[in-house]
Structures are given as structure tokens and as C-alpha cells.
C-alpha positions in Angstrom: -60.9 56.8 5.1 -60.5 53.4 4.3 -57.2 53.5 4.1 -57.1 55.0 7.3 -58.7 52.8 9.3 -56.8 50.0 7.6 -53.3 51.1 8.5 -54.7 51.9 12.0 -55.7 48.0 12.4 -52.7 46.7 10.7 -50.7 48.9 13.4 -52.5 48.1 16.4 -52.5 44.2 15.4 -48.7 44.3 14.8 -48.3 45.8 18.0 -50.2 43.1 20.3 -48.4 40.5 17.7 -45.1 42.2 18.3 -45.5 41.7 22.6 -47.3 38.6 22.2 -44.9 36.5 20.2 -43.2 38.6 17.6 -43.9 38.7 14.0 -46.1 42.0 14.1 -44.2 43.2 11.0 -45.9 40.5 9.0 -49.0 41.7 9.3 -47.9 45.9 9.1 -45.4 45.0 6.3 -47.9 43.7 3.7 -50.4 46.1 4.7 -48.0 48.5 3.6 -47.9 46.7 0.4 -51.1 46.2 -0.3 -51.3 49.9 -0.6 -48.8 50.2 -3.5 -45.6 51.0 -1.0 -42.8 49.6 -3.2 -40.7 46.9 -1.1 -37.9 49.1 0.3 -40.3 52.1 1.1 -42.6 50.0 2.9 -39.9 48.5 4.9 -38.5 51.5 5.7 -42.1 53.2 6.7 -42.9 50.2 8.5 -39.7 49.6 10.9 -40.5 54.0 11.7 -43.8 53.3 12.4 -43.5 50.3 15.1 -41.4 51.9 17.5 -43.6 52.8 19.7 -45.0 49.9 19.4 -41.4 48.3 21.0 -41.6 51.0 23.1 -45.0 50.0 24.8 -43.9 46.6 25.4 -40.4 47.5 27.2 -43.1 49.5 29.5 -44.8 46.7 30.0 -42.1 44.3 30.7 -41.4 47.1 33.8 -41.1 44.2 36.5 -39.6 41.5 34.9 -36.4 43.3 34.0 -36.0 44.2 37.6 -32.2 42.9 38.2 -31.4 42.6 34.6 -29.7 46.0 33.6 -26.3 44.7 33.3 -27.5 42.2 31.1 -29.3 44.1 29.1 -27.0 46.6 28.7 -23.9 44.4 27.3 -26.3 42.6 25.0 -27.9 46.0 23.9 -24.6 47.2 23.0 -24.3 44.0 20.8 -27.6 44.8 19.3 -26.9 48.1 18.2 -23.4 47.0 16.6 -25.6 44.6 14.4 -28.0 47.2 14.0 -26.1 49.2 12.3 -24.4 46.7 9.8 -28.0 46.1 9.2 -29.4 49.3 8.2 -26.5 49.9 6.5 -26.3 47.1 4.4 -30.4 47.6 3.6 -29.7 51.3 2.4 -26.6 50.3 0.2 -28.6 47.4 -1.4 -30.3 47.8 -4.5 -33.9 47.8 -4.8 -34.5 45.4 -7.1 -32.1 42.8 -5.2 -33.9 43.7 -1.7 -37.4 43.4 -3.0 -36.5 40.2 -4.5 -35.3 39.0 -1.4 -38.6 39.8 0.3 -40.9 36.7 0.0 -37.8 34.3 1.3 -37.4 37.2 4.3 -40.9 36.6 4.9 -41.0 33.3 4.7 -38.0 32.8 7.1 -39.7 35.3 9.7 -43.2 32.6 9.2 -41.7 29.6 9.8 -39.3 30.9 12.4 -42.4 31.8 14.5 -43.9 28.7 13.5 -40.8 27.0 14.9 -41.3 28.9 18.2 -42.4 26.6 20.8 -40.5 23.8 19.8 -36.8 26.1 20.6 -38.5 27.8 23.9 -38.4 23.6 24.9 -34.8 24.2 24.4 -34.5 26.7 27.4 -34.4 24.2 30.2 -30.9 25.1 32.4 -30.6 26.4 35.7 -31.5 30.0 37.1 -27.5 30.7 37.8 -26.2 28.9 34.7 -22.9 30.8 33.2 -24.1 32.7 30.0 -22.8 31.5 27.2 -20.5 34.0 25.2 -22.5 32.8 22.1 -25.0 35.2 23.3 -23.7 38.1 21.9 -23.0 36.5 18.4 -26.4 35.5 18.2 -27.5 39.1 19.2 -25.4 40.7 16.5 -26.7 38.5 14.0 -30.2 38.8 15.1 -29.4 43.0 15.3 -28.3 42.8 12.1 -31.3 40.6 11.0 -33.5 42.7 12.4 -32.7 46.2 11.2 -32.1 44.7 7.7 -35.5 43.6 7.7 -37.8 44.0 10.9 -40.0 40.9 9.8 -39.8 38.2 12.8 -37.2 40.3 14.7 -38.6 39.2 18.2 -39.0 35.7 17.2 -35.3 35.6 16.5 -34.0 37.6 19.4 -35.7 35.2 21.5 -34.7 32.1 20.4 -31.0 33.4 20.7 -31.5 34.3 24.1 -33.6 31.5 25.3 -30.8 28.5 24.2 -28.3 30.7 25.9 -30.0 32.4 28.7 -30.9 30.1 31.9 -33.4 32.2 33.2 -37.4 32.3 33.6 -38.5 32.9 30.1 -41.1 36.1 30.7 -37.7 37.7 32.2 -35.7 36.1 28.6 -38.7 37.9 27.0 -38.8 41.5 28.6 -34.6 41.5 27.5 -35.8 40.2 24.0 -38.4 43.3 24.3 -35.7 45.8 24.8 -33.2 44.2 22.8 -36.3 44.8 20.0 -36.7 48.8 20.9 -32.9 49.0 20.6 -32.6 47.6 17.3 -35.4 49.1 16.2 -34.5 52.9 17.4 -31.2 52.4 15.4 -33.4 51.5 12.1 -35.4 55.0 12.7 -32.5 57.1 13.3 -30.6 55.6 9.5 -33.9 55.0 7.9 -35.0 58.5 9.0 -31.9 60.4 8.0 -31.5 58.2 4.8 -34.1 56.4 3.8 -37.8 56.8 2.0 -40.2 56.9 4.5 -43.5 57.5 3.8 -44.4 59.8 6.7 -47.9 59.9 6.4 -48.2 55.9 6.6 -46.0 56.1 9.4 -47.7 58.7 11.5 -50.9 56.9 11.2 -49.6 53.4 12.3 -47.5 55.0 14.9 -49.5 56.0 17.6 -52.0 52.3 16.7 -48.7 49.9 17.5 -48.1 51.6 20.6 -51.3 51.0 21.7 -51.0 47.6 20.5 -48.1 47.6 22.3 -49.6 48.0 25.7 -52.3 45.9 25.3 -50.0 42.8 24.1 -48.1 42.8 27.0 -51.4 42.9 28.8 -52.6 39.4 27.5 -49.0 37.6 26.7 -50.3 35.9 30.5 -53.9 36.1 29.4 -54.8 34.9 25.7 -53.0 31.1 24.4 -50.4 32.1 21.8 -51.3 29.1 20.0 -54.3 30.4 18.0 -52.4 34.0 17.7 -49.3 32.3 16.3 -51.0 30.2 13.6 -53.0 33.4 12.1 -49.8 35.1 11.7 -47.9 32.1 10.1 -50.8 31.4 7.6 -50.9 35.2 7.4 -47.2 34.9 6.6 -46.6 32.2 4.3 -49.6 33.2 2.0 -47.5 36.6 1.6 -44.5 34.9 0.7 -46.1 33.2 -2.0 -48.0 35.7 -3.5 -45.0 38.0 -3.4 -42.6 35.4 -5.2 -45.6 34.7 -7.4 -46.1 38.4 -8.1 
């Protein structure tokens, strides 16, 4: 039972971290750990298990991607390109090297969360500023990123698309939020098919980060990010060390 209701916390937190800010994975991922998941399993089980999650917040972000579908659709397509180098390239890699790779993984997803405000101040631009084409590289490479290892996913997606986006950033967001679900329902189909999900974890956290993802979406205009942002980073960067010290 205690297991239970501690998966079902980890989930719903990553989801409200996930629409707040990003980074939900951080607190889902070493939960997942803490249980005795080895590094690749708990990976796997964990990028399953917050798709709702994703889901919930494209739901969410309803009204600000009103006048954005061509947009998101050519970036999407980008994102799933990546996505699939990503997921690939997780599934072909040895355990060993992947769970050795972890804490620095984590540790990028911290800081790039902690770096956060400082790149949204380099938005600025004009609503009908030409897109850069750097967009899309960014997106693959964030794609990639993210179905490689879902940790700070969102932060990443959004800091490509706010330098190269001039738009109002709770509309950058809601694309970042489906370029998120898009990435992530390419890592459930390969992970799924191919990888070694722990189903039980998953269908507990499930149905928690959907919630989650609701409810984030709910208080991204609500609740200062600071205070939210500087739990998970702590959170984040304690992980990393005690996983490269483990």
C-alpha cells in the first residue's frame, strides 16, 4: 500500500510539474528508482506512464493553440522524426552505458530548468516575426532528446521554441505541450512494442499524471513557478549526485 500511494504522488506531482514548467520526470523517474526499477526499466515505465499526463495538458492548452495548427503540425512532424532516432538509439544502447549516463541526463534536465527564466528573456521579437528555419533542428534534437530520455523534455522544447518563435509565450507553451504528447506517444508505441515496462508501475502512475496534468495547466496562471522550479532542481541535482555516487 505504501508503494501505492507513493507512485500515485510521484505521478500526479510530475504531472502538475510536467504543465507547470517541465521536468515532471524528475520527480516520477527516481521514484521509480527508489523502488529498485533498474535505470532502463524505469525509464521505459516511466515515459508509458506520463502520457496522459501530456495528454491532459494539450487539453488544457485548448485556447491557446487556436490558430496554431499549421505550426504545430510541421514542427510535430519534426518531433516525431527525432523521436524515433531517440527511442531507437535508447533500445539499441546497452544498459550498463545508459544507466551510466543517467545522473549527467539528470543533471542536464536540473540545470536546464534551473536556466529557465533567464532563456524565456530571450523571447522578445515581434508577433509576425519570420520563423526561423532553426526551429525544426532544434525540435529534432529536442525529439530526439526527449524520447531518449524523457527527463526535462518540456524544458528543452521550450527553450527551442521560445528563441525562435515570436509569439506570446502561453501560445509558445501550449505548441511545446503538444510537441511533448507527440514525442512522448512515439516513446510508448517503441517502448511498448520493445521495451521493459513494468506495467503495473505504469498503470498506477498513469491515470495520477493525467490528473496532474489537468490541474497543472489549471495553476501555470495561478501559482509563481519560482518556488515550483527550485523544489524540482534541488530535487534534481541531489539525484544526480547520489546516482553518480551510487
Amino acid at each position: 500500500m505504501t508503494d501505492l500511494l507513493f507512485l500515485v504522488g510521484a505521478g500526479l506531482l510530475a504531472g502538475v510539474v510536467n504543465a507547470l514548467a517541465g521536468g515532471g520526470t524528475l520527480i516520477s523517474f527516481p521514484a521509480l528508482l527508489a523502488l529498485g526499477y533498474p535505470g532502463l526499466t524505469a525509464t521505459v515505465t516511466n515515459a508509458v506512464a506520463l502520457w496522459p499526463g501530456y495528454l491532459g495538458g494539450v487539453l488544457g492548452y485548448r485556447a491557446e493553440l487556436r490558430g496554431q495548427r499549421r505550426r504545430a503540425t510541421l514542427l510535430s512532424v519534426t518531433a516525431v522524426l527525432g523521436a524515433c532516432v531517440g527511442s531507437s538509439l535508447l533500445l539499441l544502447t546497452p544498459g550498463k552505458l545508459f544507466e551510466s549516463m543517467v545522473p549527467w541526463l539528470v543533471a542536464f534536465a536540473s540545470l536546464a530548468l534551473l536556466a529557465q527564466p533567464w532563456l524565456r528573456q530571450l523571447i522578445g521579437g515581434q508577433e509576425d516575426g519570420r520563423t526561423s528555419r532553426l526551429v525544426y533542428a532544434g525540435t529534432f534534437l529536442g525529439g530526439c532528446y526527449g524520447a531518449y530520455f524523457n527527463g526535462g523534455m518540456g524544458v528543452v522544447l521550450l527553450t527551442v521554441l521560445g528563441l525562435f518563435l515570436h509569439d506570446n509565450l502561453h501560445r509558445v507553451n501550449a505548441v511545446r505541450a503538444v510537441l511533448s504528447l507527440v514525442v512522448s506517444s512515439v516513446s510508448v508505441v517503441a517502448f511498448s512494442l520493445f521495451g521493459p515496462v513494468e506495467w503495473t508501475a505504469a498503470a498506477i502512475i498513469a491515470p495520477a499524471s493525467l490528473a496532474g496534468g489537468f490541474l497543472g495547466t489549471r495553476l501555470a496562471k495561478l501559482m509563481p513557478a519560482k518556488v515550483l522550479r527550485g523544489v524540482v532542481v534541488a530535487f534534481g541535482l541531489g539525484v544526480a549526485v547520489a546516482l553518480a555516487l551510487h
